[in-house]
LOVOTI-182488 format. One line per field, with one value per residue (C-alpha): residue number from 1; x, y negated, z; residue in three letters. Coordinates in nm, 3 decimals, padded with zeros to 5 digits. Example, Ala and Ser with C-alpha at 12.3 -4.5 7.8 and 13.67 -1.06 7.14 Angstrom:
2
i = (1, 2)
c1 = (01.230, 01.367)
c2 = (00.450, 00.106)
c3 = (00.780, 00.714)
aa = (ala, ser)
//
This chain:
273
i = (1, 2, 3, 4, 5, 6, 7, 8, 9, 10, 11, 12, 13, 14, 15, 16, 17, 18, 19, 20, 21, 22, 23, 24, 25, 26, 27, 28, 29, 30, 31, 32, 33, 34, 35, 36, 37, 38, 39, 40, 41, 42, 43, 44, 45, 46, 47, 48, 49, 50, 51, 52, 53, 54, 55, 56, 57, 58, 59, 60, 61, 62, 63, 64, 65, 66, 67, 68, 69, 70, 71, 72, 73, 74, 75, 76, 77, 78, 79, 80, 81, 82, 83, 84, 85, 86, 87, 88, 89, 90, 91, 92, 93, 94, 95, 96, 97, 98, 99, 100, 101, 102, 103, 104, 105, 106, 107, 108, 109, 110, 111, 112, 113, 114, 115, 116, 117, 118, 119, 120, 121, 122, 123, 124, 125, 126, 127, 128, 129, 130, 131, 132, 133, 134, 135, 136, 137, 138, 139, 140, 141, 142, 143, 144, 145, 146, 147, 148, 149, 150, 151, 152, 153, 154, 155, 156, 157, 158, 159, 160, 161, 162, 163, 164, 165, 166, 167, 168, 169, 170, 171, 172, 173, 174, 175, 176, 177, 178, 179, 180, 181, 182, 183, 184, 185, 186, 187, 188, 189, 190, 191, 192, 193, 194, 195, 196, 197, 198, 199, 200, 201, 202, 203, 204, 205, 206, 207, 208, 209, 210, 211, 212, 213, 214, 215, 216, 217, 218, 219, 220, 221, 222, 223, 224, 225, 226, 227, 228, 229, 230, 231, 232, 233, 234, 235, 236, 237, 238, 239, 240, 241, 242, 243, 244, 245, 246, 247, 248, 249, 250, 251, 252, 253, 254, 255, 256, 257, 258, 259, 260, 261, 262, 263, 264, 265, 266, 267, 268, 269, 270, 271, 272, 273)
c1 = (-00.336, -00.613, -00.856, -00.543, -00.603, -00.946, -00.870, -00.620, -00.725, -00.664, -00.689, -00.654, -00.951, -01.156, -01.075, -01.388, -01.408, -01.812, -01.763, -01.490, -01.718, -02.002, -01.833, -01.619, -01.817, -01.620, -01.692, -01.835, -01.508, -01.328, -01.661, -01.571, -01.163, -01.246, -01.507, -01.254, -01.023, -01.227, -01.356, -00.991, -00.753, -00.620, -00.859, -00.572, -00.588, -00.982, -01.070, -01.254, -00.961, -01.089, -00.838, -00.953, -00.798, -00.592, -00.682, -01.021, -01.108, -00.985, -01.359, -01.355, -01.269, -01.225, -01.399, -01.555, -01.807, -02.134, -02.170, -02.379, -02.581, -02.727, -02.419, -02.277, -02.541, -02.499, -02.091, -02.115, -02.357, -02.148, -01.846, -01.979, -02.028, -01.729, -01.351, -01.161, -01.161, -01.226, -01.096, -01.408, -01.466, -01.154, -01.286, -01.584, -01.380, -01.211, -01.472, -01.649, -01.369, -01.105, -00.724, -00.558, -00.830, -00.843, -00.451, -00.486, -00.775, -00.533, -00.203, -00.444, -00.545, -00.214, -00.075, -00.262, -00.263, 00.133, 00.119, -00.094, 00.225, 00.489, 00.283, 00.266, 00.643, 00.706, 00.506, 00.638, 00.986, 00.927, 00.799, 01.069, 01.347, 01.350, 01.415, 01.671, 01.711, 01.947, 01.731, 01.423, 01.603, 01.696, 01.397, 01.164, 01.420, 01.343, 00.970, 00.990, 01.170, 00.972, 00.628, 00.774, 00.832, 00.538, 00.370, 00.527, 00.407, 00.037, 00.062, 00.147, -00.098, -00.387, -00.165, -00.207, -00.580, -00.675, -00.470, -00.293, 00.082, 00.307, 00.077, 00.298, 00.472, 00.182, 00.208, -00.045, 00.066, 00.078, -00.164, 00.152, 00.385, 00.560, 00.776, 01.099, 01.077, 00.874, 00.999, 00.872, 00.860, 01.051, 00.786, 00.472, 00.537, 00.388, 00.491, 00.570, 00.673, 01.018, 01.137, 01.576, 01.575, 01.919, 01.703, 01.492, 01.760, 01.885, 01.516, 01.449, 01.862, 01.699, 01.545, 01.846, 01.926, 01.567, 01.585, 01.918, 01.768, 01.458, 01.669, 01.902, 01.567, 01.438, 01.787, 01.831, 01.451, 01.466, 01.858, 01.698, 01.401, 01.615, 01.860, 01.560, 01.410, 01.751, 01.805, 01.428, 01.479, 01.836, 01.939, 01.637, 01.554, 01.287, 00.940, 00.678, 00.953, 00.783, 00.495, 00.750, 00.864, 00.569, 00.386, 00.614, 00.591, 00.875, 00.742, 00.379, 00.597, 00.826, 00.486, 00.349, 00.660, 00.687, 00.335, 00.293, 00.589, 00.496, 00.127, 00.350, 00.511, 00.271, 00.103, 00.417, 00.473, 00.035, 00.116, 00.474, 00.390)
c2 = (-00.276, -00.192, -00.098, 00.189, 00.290, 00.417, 00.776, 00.859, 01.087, 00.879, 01.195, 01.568, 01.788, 01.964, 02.335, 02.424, 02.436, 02.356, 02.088, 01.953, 02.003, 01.807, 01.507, 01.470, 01.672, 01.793, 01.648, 01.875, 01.879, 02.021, 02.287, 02.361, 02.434, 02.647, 02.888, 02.878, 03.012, 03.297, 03.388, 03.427, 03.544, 03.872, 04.116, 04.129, 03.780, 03.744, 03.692, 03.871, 03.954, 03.915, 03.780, 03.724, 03.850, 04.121, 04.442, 04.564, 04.166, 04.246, 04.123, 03.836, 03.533, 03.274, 03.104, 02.724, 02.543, 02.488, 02.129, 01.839, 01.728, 01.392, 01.310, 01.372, 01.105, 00.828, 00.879, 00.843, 00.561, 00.357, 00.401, 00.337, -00.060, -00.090, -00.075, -00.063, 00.139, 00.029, 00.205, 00.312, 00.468, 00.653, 00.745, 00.915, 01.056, 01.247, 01.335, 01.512, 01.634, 01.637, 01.472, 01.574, 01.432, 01.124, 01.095, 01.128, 00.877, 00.593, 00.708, 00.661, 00.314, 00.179, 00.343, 00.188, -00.144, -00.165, -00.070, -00.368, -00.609, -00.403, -00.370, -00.740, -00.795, -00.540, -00.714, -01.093, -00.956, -00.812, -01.087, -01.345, -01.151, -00.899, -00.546, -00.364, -00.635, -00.543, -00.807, -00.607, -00.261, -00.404, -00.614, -00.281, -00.046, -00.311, -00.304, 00.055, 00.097, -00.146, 00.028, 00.354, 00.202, 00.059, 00.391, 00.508, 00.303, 00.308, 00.651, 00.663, 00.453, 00.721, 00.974, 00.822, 00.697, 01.061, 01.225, 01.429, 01.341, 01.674, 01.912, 01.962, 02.194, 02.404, 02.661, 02.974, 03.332, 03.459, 03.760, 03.932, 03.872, 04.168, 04.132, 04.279, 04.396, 04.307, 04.074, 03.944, 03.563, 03.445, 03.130, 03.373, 03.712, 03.785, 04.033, 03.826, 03.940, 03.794, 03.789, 03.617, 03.282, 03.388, 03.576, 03.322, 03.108, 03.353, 03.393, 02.994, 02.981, 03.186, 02.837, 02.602, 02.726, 02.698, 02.361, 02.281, 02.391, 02.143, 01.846, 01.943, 01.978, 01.663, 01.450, 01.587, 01.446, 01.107, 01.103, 01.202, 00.920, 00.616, 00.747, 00.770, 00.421, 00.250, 00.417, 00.273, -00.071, -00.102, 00.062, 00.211, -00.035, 00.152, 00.112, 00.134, 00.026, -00.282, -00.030, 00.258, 00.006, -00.170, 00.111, 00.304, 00.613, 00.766, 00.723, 00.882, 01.172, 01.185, 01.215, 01.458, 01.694, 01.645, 01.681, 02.029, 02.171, 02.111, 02.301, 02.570, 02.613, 02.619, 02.889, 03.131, 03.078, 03.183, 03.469, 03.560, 03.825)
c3 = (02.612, 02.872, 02.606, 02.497, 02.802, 02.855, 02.752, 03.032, 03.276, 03.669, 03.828, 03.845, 03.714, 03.982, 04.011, 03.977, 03.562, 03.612, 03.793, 03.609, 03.276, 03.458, 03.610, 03.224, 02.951, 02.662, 02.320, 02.009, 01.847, 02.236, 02.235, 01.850, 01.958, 02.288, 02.043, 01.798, 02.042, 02.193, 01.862, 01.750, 02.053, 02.111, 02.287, 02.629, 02.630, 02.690, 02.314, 02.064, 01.860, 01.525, 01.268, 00.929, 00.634, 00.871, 00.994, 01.030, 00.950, 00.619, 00.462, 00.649, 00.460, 00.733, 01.047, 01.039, 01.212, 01.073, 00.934, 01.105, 00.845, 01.010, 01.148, 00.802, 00.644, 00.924, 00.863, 00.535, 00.515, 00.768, 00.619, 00.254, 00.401, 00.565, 00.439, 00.781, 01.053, 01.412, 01.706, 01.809, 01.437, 01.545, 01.866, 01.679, 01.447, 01.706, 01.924, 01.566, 01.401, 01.688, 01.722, 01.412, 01.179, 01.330, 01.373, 00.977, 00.883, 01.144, 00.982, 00.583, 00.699, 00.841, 00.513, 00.284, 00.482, 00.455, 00.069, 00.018, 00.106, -00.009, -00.350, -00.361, -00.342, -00.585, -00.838, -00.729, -00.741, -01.058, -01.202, -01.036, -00.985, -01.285, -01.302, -01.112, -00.838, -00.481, -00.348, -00.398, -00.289, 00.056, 00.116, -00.008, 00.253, 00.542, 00.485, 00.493, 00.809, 00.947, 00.892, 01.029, 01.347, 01.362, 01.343, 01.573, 01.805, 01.701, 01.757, 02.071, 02.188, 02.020, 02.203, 02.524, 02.411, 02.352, 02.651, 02.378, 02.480, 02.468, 02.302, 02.028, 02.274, 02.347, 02.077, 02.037, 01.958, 01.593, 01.580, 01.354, 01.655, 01.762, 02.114, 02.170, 02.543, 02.830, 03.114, 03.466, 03.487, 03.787, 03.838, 03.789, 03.839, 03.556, 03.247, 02.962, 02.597, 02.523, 02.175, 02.177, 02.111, 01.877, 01.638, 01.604, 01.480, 01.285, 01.087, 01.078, 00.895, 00.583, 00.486, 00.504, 00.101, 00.028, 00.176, -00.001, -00.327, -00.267, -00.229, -00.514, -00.752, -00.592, -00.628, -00.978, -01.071, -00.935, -01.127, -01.430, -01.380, -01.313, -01.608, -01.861, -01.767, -01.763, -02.122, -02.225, -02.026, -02.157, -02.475, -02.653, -02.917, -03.076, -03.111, -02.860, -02.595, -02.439, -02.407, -02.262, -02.005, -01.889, -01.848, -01.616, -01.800, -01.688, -01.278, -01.357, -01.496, -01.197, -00.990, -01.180, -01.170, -00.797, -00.722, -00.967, -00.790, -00.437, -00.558, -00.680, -00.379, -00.188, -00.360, -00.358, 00.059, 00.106, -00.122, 00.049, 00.302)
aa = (unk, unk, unk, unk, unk, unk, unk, unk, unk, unk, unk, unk, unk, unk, unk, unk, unk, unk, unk, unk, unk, unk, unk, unk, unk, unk, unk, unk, unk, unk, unk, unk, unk, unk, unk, unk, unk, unk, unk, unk, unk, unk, unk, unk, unk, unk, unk, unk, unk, unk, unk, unk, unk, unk, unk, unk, unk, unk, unk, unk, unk, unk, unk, unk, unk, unk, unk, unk, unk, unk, unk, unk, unk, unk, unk, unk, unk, unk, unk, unk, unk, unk, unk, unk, unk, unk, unk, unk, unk, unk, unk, unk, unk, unk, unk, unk, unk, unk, unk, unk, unk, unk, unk, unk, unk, unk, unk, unk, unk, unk, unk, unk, unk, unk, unk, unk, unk, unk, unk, unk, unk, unk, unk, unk, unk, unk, unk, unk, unk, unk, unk, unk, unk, unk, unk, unk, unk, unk, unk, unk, unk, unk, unk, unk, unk, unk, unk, unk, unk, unk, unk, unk, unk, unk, unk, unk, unk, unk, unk, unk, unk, unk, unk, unk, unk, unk, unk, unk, unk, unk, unk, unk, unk, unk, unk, unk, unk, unk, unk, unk, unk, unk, unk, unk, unk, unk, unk, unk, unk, unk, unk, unk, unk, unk, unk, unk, unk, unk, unk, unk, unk, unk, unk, unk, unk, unk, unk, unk, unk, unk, unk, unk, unk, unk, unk, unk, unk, unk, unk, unk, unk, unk, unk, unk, unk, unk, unk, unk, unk, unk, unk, unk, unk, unk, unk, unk, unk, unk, unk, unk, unk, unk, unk, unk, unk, unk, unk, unk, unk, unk, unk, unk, unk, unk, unk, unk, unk, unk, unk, unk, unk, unk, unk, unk, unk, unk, unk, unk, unk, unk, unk, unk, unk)
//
């Protein structure tokens, strides 16, 4: 657990920001995030307000970073030797690209590492306890459970590795955002915009039928799925069927349907204004 621990921060920073940058540097990806940031904020808010694709930005298409190519070639040439990921591969990984890229390469690799024994149950039971077996169904639900949890608790322990506990909270202003009165902050004294929390409710509502409508679409497709390979499995006698079942035709469709509509989604929600 002490090795978890490394990231965490044992005291305050200095007030000084130079200071504080000297005695604890910030890492490329930290450097990347605070450009990013002035580059993008609001003119009244110290940035230099531009906003691609809005406004006067209009012609500009987006912002990124300009790629490290040696780091790039030692990356890749590490990683093409190499099929798991140590922490410190993580720690680089986050230091590079920052937190959220990492948190996705650990969540890929514990993933991945848990579908190696659930995919070797499914093919023992399958083989031992035929098709359509409870046994499987709760065994598969436990293992399922089971690996949540245990993310959970890996990430946590990045969380705390990475000092990035909380953040979820901090949330940055949408350049669109318009306020509905002004108010002083009884902590600060500062003017704050202050948009009602019950109108914000009201707006986030509008997607509980789109969200209905998903899971009806969703339900209705994994219905159809299980019907059509119980008809092949069970009552199709026709030819090609030890091909039709083996072959799980009817799942690789199921993924396919899922996967095109998600795209399709997607797309409609960038183009909605």
């Amino acid at each position: 657990m002490k090795d978890w621990l490394n990231g965490i921060r044992t005291a305050a920073p200095d007030m000084e920001a130079e200071n504080s940058i000297e005695k604890d540097p910030l890492y490329p990806a930290e450097r990347l995030r605070i450009l990013h940031q002035l580059i993008t904020n609001p003119v009244d808010e110290g940035g230099a307000g531009i906003t691609p694709k809005q406004g006067e930005w209009i012609g500009v298409e987006s912002i990124f970073a300009l790629h490290d190519h040696d780091f790039n070639r030692k990356w890749v040439k590490k990683w093409a030797t190499s099929y798991t990921l140590a922490i410190e591969d993580l720690d680089s990984i986050r230091d590079k690209f920052g937190e959220k890229v990492a948190f996705y390469f650990a969540f890929i690799q514990a993933y991945f590492t848990a579908l190696i024994g659930i995919a070797a149950f499914g093919v023992s039971s399958w083989a031992i306890l035929g098709n359509f077996s409870p046994t499987y169904g709760i065994i598969n639900t436990l293992m399922c459970v089971a690996f949540v949890e245990y993310w959970k608790h890996q990430e946590k322990e990045l969380a705390i590795r990475w000092g990035v506990r909380g953040v979820s909270s901090i949330e940055k202003k949408r350049h669109d955002f318009v306020a509905e009165k002004e108010i002083k902050d009884p902590v600060t004294g500062e003017m704050t915009q202050f948009f009602p929390a019950s109108k914000r409710l009201q707006r986030q509502a509008l997607q509980i039928p789109f969200a209905l409508a998903a899971v009806v679409a969703l339900g209705t497709l994994i219905a159809m799925s299980f019907g059509i390979e119980i008809f092949i499995s069970e009552i199709y006698s026709g030819p090609f069927k030890s091909i039709l079942v083996s072959s799980s035709l009817v799942s690789v469709l199921l993924v396919l349907t899922v996967n095109r509509s998600s795209s399709l989604l997607a797309l409609s929600r960038r183009r909605s204004p």
